[in-house]
C-alpha positions as CSV (number, residue, x, y, z in Angstrom):
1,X,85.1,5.1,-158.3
2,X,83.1,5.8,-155.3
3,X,79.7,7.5,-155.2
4,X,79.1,10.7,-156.3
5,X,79.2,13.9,-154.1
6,X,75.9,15.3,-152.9
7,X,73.8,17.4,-151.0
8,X,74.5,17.1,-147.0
9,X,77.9,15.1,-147.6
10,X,80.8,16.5,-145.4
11,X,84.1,17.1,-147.0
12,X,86.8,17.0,-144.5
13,X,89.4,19.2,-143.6
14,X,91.8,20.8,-146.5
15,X,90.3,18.7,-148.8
16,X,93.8,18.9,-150.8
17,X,93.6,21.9,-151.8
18,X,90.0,21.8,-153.4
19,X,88.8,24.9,-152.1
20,X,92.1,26.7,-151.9
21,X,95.2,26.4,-149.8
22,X,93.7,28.5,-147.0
23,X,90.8,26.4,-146.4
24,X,91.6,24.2,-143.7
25,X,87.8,23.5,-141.8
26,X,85.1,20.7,-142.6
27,X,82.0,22.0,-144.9
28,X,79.1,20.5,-145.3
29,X,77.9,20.3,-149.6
30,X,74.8,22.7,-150.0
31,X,74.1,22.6,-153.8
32,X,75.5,20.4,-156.6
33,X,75.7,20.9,-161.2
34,X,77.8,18.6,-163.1
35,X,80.8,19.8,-162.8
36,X,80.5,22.1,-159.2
37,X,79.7,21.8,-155.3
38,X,79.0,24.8,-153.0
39,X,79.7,23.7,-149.4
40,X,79.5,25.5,-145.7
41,X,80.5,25.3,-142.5
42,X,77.1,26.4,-140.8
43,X,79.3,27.6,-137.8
44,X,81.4,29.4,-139.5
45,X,79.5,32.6,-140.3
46,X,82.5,34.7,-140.9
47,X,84.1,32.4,-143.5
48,X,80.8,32.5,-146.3
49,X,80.6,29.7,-148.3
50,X,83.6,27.4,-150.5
51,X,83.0,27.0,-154.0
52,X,84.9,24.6,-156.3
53,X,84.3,23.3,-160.0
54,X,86.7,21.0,-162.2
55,X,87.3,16.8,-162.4
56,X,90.4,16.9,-160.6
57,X,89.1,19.3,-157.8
58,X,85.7,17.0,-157.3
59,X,87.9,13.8,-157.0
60,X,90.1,15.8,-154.4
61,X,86.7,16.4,-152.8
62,X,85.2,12.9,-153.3
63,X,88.4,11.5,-151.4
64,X,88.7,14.5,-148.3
65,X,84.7,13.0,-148.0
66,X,85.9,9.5,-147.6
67,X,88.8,9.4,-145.4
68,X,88.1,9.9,-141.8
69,X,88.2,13.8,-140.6
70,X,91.7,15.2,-139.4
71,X,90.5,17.8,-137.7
72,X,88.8,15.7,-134.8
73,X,87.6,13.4,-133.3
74,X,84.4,13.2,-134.6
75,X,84.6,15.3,-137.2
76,X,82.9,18.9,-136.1
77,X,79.9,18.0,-138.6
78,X,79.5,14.5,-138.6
79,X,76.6,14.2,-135.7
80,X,74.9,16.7,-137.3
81,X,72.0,16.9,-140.0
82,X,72.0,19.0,-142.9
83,X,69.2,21.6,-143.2
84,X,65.6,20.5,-143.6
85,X,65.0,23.3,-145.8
86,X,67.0,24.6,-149.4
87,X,66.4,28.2,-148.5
């Protein structure tokens, strides 16, 4: 198994289903338990924050971060950093 999901990965795309079958955009993970991520696009104000919990929906998750980004080319989030601050 690859490494775990943390804070400032990037999950791309649909993530296969993960976060739903309407959530088609890269997010960037914000906060982590044991068995949850929270993740955001920070440029997509409108859509609020993705939320999924679960083994089978954090593998999902642990493979969309691996694979390269179908969205484009680079992925939307990949040059940037995550925030230097939790708040």
């Amino acid at each position: 198994m690859s490494k775990p999901l943390t804070v400032g990965d990037v999950v791309h795309g649909f993530a296969y289903g993960a976060f739903g079958r309407d959530h088609y955009h890269c997010v960037r993970i914000e906060a982590v338990g044991p068995d949850w991520i929270v993740a955001r696009d920070p440029d997509a104000e409108w859509h609020g924050p993705s939320f999924t919990a679960g083994r089978r929906s954090l593998e999902l998750c642990i493979e969309a971060r691996d694979e390269p980004c179908p969205n484009d080319k680079p992925c939307p989030l990949a040059d940037r950093q995550p925030p230097l601050t939790s708040a």
